[in-house]
C-alpha positions in Angstrom: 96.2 111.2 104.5 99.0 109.6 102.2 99.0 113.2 100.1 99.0 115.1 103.4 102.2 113.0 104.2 103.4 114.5 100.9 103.4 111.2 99.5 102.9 110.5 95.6 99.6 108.1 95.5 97.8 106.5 92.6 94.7 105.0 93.1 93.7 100.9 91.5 90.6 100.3 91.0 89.8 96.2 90.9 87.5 93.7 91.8 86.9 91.9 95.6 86.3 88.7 95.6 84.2 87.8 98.1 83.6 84.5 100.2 80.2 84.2 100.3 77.6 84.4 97.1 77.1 88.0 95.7 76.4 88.7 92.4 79.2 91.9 92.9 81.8 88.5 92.2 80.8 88.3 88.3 81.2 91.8 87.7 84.2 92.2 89.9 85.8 89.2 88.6 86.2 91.2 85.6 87.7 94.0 87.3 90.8 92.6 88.4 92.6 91.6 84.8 91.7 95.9 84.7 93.1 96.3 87.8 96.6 94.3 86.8 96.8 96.4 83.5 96.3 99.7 85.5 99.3 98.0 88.1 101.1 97.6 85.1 101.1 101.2 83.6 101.6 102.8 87.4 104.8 100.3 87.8 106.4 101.4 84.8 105.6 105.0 85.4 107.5 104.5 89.0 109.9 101.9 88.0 110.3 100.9 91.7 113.2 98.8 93.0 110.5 96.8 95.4 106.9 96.3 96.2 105.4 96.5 99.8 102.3 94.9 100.3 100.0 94.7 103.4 97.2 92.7 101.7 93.7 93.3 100.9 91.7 93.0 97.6 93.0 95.8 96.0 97.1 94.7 96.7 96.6 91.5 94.3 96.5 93.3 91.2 99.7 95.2 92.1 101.3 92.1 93.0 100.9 90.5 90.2 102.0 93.2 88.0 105.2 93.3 90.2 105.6 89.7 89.4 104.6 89.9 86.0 107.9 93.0 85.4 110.0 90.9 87.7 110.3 93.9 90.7 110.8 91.7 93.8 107.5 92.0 96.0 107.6 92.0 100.3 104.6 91.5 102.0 103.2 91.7 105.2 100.5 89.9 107.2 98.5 91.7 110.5 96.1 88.8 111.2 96.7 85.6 112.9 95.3 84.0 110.0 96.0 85.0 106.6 93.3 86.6 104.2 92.8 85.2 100.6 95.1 88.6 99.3 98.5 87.1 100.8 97.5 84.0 100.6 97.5 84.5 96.7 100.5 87.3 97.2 102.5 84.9 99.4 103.5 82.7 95.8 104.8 86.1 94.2 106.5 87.6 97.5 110.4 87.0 98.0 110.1 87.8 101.5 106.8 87.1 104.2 106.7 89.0 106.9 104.4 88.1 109.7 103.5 89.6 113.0 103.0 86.4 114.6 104.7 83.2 115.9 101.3 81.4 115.1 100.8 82.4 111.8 103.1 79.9 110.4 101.0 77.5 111.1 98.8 78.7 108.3 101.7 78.9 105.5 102.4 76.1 103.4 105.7 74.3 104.1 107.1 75.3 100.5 106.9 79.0 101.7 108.0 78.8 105.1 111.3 79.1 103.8 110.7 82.9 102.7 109.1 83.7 106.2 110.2 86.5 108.3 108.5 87.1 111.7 108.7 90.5 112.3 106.4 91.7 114.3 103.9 94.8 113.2 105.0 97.9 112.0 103.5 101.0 114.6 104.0 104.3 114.1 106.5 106.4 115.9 103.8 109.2 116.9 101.2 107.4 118.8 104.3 106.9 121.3 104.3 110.6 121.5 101.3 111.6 122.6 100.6 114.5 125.3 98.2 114.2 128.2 97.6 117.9 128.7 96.9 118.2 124.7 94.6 115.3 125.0 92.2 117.1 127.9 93.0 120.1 126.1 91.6 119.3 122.6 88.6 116.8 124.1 87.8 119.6 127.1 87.3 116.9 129.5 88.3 117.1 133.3 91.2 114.5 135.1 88.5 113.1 137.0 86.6 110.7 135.4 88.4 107.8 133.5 88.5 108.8 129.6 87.6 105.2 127.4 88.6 105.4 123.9 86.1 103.8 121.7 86.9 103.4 117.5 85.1 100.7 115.3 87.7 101.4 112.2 88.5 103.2 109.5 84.6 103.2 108.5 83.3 103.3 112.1 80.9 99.8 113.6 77.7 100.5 113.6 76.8 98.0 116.3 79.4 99.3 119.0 78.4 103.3 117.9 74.5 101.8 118.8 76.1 100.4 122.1 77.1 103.7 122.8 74.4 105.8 122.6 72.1 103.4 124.0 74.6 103.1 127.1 75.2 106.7 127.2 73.7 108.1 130.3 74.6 105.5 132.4 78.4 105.8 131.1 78.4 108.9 131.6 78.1 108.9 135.3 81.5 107.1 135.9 83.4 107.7 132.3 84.8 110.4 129.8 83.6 109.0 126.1 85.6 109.9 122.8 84.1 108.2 120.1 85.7 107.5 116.8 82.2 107.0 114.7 83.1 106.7 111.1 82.8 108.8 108.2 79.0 109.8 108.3 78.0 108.8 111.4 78.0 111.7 113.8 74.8 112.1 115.3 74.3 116.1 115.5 71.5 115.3 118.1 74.2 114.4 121.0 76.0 117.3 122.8 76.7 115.6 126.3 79.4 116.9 129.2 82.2 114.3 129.0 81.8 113.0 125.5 83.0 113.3 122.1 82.5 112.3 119.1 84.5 112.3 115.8 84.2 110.6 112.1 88.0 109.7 113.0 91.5 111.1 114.2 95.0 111.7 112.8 97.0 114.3 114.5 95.2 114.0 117.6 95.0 110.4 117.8 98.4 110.2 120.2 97.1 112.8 122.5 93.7 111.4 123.0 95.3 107.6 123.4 97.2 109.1 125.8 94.6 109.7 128.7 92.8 107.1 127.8 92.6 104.7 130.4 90.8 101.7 128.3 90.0 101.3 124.4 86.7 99.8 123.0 87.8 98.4 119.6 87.0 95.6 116.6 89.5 93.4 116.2 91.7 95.1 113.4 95.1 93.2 114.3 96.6 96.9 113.2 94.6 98.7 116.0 95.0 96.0 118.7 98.8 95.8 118.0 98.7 99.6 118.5 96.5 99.0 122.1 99.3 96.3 122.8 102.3 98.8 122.4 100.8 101.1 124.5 100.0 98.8 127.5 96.1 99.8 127.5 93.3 97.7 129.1 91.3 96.7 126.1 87.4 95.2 125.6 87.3 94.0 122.3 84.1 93.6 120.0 85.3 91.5 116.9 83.3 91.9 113.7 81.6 87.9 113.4 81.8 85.4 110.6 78.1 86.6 109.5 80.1 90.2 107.9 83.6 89.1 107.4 85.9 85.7 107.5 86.5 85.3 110.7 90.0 87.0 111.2 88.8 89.7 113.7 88.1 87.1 116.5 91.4 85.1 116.0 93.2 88.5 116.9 90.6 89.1 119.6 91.0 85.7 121.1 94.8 85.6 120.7 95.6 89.1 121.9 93.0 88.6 124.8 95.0 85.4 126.3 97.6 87.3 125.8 97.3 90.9 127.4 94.8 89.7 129.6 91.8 91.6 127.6 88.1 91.5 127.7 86.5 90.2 124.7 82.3 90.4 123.9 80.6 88.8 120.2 77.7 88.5 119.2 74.5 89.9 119.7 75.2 92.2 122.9 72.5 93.8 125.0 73.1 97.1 126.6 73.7 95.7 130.1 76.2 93.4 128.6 77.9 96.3 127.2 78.0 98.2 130.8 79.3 95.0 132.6 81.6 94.1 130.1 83.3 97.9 130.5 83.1 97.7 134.6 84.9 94.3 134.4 87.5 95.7 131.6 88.5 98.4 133.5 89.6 96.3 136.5 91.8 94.0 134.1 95.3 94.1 134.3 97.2 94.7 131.5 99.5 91.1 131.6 101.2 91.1 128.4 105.5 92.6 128.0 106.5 94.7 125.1 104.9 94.3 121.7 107.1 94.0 119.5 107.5 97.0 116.8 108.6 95.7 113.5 108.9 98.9 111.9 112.7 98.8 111.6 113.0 95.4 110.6 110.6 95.7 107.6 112.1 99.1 106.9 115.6 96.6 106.4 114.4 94.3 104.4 112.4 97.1 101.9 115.5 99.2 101.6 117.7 95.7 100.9 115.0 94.7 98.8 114.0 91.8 100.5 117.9 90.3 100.7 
């Protein structure tokens, strides 16, 4: 996608570092000094006035080589609370942007001082999109409510099981697009009224824009976009048994907030069909999102002044 864009990329390869016990951490432990001499070489290749970062395992290497050849580093936090990336990043950053109010709380007092709240940065297009284009490209009819349903970059294999097993009984009342992940089309399913792809780019604004509700994890990135775009929402958040626990802060926060439906655990295909019913008659409660494209955007090209 980034080459598409006509953007130069270089890949890092490093080590994750991961919460629980995995013997994965002794072998990627020794990845990441790798990772920092690959940063290194790619920095001074680019000789960049600043660094962006948006977290994750693979930023920390890059960060500290940015630290390390004294190019001043801005990063940027999604989640309510901050993963172990910025939290590491946050000592090396001259500026922290964050997309919440709340997220202070988890910043240590020394720091506070380089702390921007800005918002989160959404792309222009998804503002864009085109109703007609969207029942165009799906081939679905203005009768039926279309629901959106994504589970990430990488798909969730929990809500794409919901799915299916609901499938009949959706059907009946709803227009499906399905955002399954790469790999995970079934080639057994050709139903009237749903769709289903690995994932979407171009299309994505069209088909959010007849969507009446989105089924989604609780990637801060995709709820902000659901915020921006006044949607009802029922969001499944990945537990603490696969991940740290950030997807159901967003979920909790942005459900108070927008006035969202929220379902975790183990969820049984009735659950699933209530849940959906009683989403649908939400109302959306929340004002503008705030879009901190521009203001990020500021502080790169002043390099974090």
């Amino acid at each position: 996608m980034i080459k598409k864009a006509g953007v130069d990329y270089e890949g890092v390869h490093t080590g994750k570092l991961r919460r629980y016990f995995s013997w994965e951490n002794f072998w990627d432990t020794l990845k990441v000094p790798l990772g920092i001499i690959s940063s290194i070489k790619i920095l001074k290749k680019y000789d960049p006035d600043v660094i962006f970062s948006k977290g994750g395992y693979v930023s920390v290497p890059v960060m500290a080589a940015g630290y390390y050849l004294k190019v001043p580093i801005i990063t940027h936090e999604s989640d309510i609370v901050p993963g172990m990336a910025n939290k590491i990043g946050f000592k090396m950053a001259k500026k922290i942007c964050l997309s919440f109010e709340k997220s202070k709380d988890y910043i240590a007092d020394d720091l506070k001082r380089k702390v921007i709240v800005t918002g989160t940065p959404i792309r222009k297009d998804i503002f864009k999109g085109n109703e007609n284009e969207g029942y165009r490209f799906t081939g679905f009819d203005r009768y039926r409510p279309v629901i959106l349903v994504m589970g990430g970059s990488r798909g969730a294999m929990q809500i794409n099981e919901l799915v299916r097993s609901s499938l009949d009984e959706l059907l009946r009342h709803y227009q499906i697009v399905h955002l399954v992940g790469r790999g995970n089309i079934d080639i057994s399913l050709h139903k009237k009224g749903y769709k289903q792809f690995e994932y979407l780019n171009e299309e994505m604004k069209d088909v959010y824009a007849i969507s009446k509700m989105v089924i989604s994890r609780g990637g801060a990135n995709s709820l902000s976009e659901i915020a921006a775009l006044k949607k009802k929402a029922l969001i499944i958040p990945l537990g603490k048994a696969s991940s740290r626990g950030d997807q159901i802060d967003n979920a909790e926060y942005f459900c108070k907030k927008f006035g969202w439906s929220v379902l975790s655990g183990e969820i049984s295909r009735e659950q699933f069909i209530d849940a959906i019913k009683m989403a649908l008659k939400n109302e959306f409660i929340g004002g503008n999102f705030k879009n901190g494209c521009r203001e990020i955007v500021d502080l790169i090209l002043n390099k974090g002044r």
